[in-house]
C-alpha positions as CSV (number, residue, x, y, z in Angstrom):
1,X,-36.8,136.8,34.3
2,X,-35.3,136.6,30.5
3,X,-32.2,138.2,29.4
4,X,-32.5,139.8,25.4
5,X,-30.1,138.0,23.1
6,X,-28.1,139.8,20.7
7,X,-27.3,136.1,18.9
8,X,-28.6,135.8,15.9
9,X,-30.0,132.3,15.7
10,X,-31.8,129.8,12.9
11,X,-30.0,132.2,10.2
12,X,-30.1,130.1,6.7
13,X,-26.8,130.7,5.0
14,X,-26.0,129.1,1.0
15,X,-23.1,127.0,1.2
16,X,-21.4,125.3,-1.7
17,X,-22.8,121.1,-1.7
18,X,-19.7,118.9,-0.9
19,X,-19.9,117.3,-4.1
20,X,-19.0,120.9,-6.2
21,X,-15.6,121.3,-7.6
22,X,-15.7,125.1,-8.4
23,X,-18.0,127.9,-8.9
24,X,-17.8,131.0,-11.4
25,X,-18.8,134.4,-11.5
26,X,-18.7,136.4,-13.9
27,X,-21.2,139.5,-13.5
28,X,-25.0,139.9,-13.4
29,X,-26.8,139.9,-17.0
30,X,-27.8,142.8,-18.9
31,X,-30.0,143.4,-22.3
32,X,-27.3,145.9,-23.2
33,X,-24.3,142.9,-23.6
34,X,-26.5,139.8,-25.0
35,X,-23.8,138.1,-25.9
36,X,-21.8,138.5,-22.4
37,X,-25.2,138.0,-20.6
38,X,-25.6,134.4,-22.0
39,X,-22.5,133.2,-20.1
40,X,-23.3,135.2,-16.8
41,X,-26.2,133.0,-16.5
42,X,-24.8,130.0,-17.5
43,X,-22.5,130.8,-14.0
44,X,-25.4,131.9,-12.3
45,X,-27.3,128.6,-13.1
46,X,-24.7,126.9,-12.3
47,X,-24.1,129.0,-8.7
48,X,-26.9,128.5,-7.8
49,X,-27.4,124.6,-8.6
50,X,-25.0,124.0,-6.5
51,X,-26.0,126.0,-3.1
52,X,-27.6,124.1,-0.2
53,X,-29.0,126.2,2.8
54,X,-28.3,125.3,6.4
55,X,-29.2,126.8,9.4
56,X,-26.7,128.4,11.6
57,X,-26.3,130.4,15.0
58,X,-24.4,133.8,15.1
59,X,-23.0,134.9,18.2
60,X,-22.3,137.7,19.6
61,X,-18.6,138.3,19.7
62,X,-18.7,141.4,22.0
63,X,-19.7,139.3,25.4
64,X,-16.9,136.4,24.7
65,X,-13.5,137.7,24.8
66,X,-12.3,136.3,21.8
67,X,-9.0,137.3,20.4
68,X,-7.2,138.0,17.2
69,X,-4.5,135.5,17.5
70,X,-7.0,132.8,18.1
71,X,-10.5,133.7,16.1
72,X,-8.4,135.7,13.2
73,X,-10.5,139.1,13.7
74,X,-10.7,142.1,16.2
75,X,-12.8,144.7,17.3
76,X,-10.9,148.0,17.2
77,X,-12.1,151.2,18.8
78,X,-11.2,153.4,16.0
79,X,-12.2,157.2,15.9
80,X,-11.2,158.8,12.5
81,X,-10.8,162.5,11.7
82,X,-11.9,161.7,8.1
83,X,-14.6,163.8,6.8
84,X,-14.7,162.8,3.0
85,X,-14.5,159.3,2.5
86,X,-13.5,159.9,-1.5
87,X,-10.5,162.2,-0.3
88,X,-7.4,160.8,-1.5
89,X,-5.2,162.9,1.3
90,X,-7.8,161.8,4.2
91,X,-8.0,158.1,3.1
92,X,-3.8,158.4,3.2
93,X,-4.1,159.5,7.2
94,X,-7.1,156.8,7.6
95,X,-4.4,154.8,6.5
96,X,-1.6,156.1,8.7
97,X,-4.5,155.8,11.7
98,X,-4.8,152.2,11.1
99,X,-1.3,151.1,10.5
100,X,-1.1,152.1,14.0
101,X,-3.3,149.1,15.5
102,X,-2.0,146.4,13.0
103,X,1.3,147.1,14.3
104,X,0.2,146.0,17.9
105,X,-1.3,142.8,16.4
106,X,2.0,142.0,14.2
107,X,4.8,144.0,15.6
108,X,7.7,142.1,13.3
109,X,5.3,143.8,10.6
110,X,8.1,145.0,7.6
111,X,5.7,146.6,5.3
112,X,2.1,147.1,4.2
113,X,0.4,147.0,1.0
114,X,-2.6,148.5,0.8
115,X,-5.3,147.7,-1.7
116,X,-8.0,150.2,-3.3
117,X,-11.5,151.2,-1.1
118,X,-14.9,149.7,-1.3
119,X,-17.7,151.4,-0.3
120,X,-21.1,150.0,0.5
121,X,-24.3,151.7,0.7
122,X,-25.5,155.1,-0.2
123,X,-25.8,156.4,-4.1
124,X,-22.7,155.7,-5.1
125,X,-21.6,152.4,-3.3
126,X,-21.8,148.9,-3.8
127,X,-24.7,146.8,-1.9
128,X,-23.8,144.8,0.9
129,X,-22.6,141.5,-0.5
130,X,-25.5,139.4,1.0
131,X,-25.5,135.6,2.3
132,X,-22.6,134.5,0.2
133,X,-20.1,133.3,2.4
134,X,-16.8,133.1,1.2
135,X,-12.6,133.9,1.3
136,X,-12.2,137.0,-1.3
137,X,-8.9,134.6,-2.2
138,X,-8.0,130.8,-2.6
139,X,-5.4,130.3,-0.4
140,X,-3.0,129.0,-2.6
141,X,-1.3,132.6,-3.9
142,X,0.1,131.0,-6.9
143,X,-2.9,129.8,-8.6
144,X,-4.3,133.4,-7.3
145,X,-1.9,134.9,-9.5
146,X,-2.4,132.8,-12.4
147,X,-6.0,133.1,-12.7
148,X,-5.6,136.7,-13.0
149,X,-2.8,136.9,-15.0
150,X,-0.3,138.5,-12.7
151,X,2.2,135.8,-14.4
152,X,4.6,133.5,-12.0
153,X,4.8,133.8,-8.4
154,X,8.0,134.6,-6.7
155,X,8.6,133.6,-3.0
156,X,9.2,137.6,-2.5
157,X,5.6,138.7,-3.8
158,X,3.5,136.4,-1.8
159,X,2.2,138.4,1.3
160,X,2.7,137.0,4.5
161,X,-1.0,138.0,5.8
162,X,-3.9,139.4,4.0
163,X,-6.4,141.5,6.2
164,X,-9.0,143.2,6.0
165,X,-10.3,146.7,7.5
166,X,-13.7,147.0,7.5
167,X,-16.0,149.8,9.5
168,X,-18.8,151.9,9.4
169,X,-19.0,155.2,8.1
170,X,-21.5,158.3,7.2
171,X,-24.1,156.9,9.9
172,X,-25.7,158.4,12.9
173,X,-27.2,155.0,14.9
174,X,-25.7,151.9,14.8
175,X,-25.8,149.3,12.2
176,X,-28.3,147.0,12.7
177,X,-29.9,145.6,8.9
178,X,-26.9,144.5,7.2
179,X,-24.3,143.3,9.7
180,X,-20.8,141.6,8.5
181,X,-20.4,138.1,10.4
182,X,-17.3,136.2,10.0
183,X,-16.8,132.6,10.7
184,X,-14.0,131.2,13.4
185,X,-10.1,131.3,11.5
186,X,-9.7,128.2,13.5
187,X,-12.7,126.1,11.5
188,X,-10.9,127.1,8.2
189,X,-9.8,124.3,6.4
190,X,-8.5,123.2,2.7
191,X,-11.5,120.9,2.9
192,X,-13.9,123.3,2.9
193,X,-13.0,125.5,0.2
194,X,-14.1,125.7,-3.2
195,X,-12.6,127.4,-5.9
196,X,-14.1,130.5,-6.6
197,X,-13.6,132.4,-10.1
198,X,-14.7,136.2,-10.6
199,X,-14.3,138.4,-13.4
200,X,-16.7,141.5,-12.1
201,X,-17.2,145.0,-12.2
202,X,-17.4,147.4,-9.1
203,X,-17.6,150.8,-7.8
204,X,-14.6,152.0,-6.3
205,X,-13.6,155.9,-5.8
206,X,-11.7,156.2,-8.8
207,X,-14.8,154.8,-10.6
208,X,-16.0,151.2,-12.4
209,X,-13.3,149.1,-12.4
210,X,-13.2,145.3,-13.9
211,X,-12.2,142.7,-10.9
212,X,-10.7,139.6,-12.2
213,X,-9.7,137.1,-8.9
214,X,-9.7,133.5,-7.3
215,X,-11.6,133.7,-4.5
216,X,-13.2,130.7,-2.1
217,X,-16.9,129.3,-1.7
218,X,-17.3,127.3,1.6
219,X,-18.8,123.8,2.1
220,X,-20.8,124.0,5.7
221,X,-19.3,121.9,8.6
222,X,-20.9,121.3,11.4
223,X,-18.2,122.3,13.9
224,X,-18.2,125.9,12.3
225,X,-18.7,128.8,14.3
226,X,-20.0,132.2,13.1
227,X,-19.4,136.0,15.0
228,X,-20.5,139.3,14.5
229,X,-20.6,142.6,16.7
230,X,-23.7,144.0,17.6
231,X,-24.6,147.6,17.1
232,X,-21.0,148.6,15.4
233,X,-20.5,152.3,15.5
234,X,-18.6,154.7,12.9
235,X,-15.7,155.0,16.1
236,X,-15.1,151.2,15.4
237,X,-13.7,149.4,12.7
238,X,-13.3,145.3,12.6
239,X,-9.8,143.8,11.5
240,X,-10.1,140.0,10.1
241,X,-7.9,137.6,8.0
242,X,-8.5,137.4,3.9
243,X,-5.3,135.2,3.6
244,X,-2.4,133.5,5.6
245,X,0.4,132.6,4.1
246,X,1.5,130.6,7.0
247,X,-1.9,128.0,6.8
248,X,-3.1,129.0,10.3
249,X,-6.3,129.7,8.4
250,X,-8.6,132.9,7.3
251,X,-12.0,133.9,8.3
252,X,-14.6,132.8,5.8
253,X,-17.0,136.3,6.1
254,X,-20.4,137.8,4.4
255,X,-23.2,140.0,5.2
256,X,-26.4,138.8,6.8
257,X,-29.6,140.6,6.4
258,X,-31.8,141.0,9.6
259,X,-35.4,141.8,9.7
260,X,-36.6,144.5,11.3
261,X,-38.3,143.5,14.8
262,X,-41.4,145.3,16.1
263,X,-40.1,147.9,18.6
264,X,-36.8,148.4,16.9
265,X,-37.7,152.4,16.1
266,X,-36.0,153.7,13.6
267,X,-32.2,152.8,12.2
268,X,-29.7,154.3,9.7
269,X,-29.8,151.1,7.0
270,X,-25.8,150.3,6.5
271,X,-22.9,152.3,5.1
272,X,-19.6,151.0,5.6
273,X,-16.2,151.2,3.8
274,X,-13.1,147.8,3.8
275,X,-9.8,148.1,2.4
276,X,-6.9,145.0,2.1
């Protein structure tokens, strides 16, 4: 008798070689800006030189009882009343909604901050940002701030947590092609990270907007372990840590792409929407 695994195992991921001091990014290339394009590939060259695959095992975080204090991330059952994802007075009660649940994980919570949407998927939305593993910020705030010119860094504008809210939307089946996985807050180290500088454009709701920011690659450990939740509904949403002020780590996170297995009938390919 075998029992079907929802692990997903031998996935190659690119991590950053150990020897690496930093990585750059600074858009794709495009015949339109020539003179733009020949430094986006110098970065991408340079990216990519310095990437070395390994092969790791993703498990299942839905049958191990992990929780947020320990592994940095949480599966929330989340049912929304939002009907227009680009609706300025919904998104405000989607935030309302979720203020809700971060107050049970940090009750001494003062304030939030929130930062704009990112969608994924669809038209209008950004792809899924595929087998790159990384921290969207260094976790050193002040040489966040000074890469993107946000000037010095006062004790009273570094946040004391970073996290990120992350879900499905505008899907009838589950998602199954594009899932996010997110690596254990607890295998987090200084080590690990590489300096990563971006100065992008995206799609947000208000439209193209430029992205300058420090963010981290990773260099692969051994000891590292990797999550996901299978089958993740539009009635959930996953909560996870971008940035702790405190050093008790973040969860280093990506998209993987799964191929499509013989009997799998038909799926809704992913749509999803994450906010800071």
């Amino acid at each position: 008798m075998t029992t079907e695994t929802t692990d997903i195992v031998g996935y190659s991921l690119p991590f950053t070689k150990a020897s690496c001091p930093s990585v750059s990014f600074s858009g794709m290339p495009s015949i339109w800006a020539p003179l733009r394009s020949i430094r986006q590939i110098k970065d991408l060259a340079g990216m990519i030189m310095n990437l070395e695959k390994q092969a790791i095992e993703i498990k299942d975080a839905r049958k191990l009882g992990l929780t947020y204090t320990t592994s940095g991330f949480d599966l929330k059952s989340m049912k929304s009343e939002i009907t227009d994802w680009d609706n300025e007075e919904q998104l405000s009660n989607y935030k309302k909604e979720v203020e809700d649940h971060l107050r049970v994980l940090h009750p001494k919570v003062k304030r939030f901050f929130w930062m704009d949407f990112l969608k994924r998927g669809g038209p209008t939305g950004n792809p899924p940002a595929v087998d790159g593993p990384h921290l969207d910020y260094f976790q050193d705030w002040s040489k966040c701030n000074a890469f993107a010119g946000r000037g010095a860094t006062e004790a009273s504008d570094i946040p004391s947590i970073v996290l990120g809210v992350w879900r499905p939307v505008m899907m009838k089946k589950p998602i199954y092609d594009f899932p996010l996985v997110y690596m254990d807050k607890r295998d987090y180290n200084d080590e690990v990270a590489v300096p990563f500088y971006q100065h992008f454009t995206h799609m947000t709701p208000q439209g193209c907007e430029s992205c300058k920011n420090l963010a981290s690659h990773i260099k692969y450990d051994q000891g590292q372990r990797w999550y996901y939740h299978s089958d993740m509904k539009t009635d959930e949403c996953v909560i996870f840590t971008h940035y702790s002020h405190d050093g008790s780590g973040a969860n280093v996170h990506c998209a993987v792409k799964r191929p499509v297995e013989e009997g799998k009938g038909e799926y809704d390919t992913r749509r999803s929407i994450e906010n800071r």
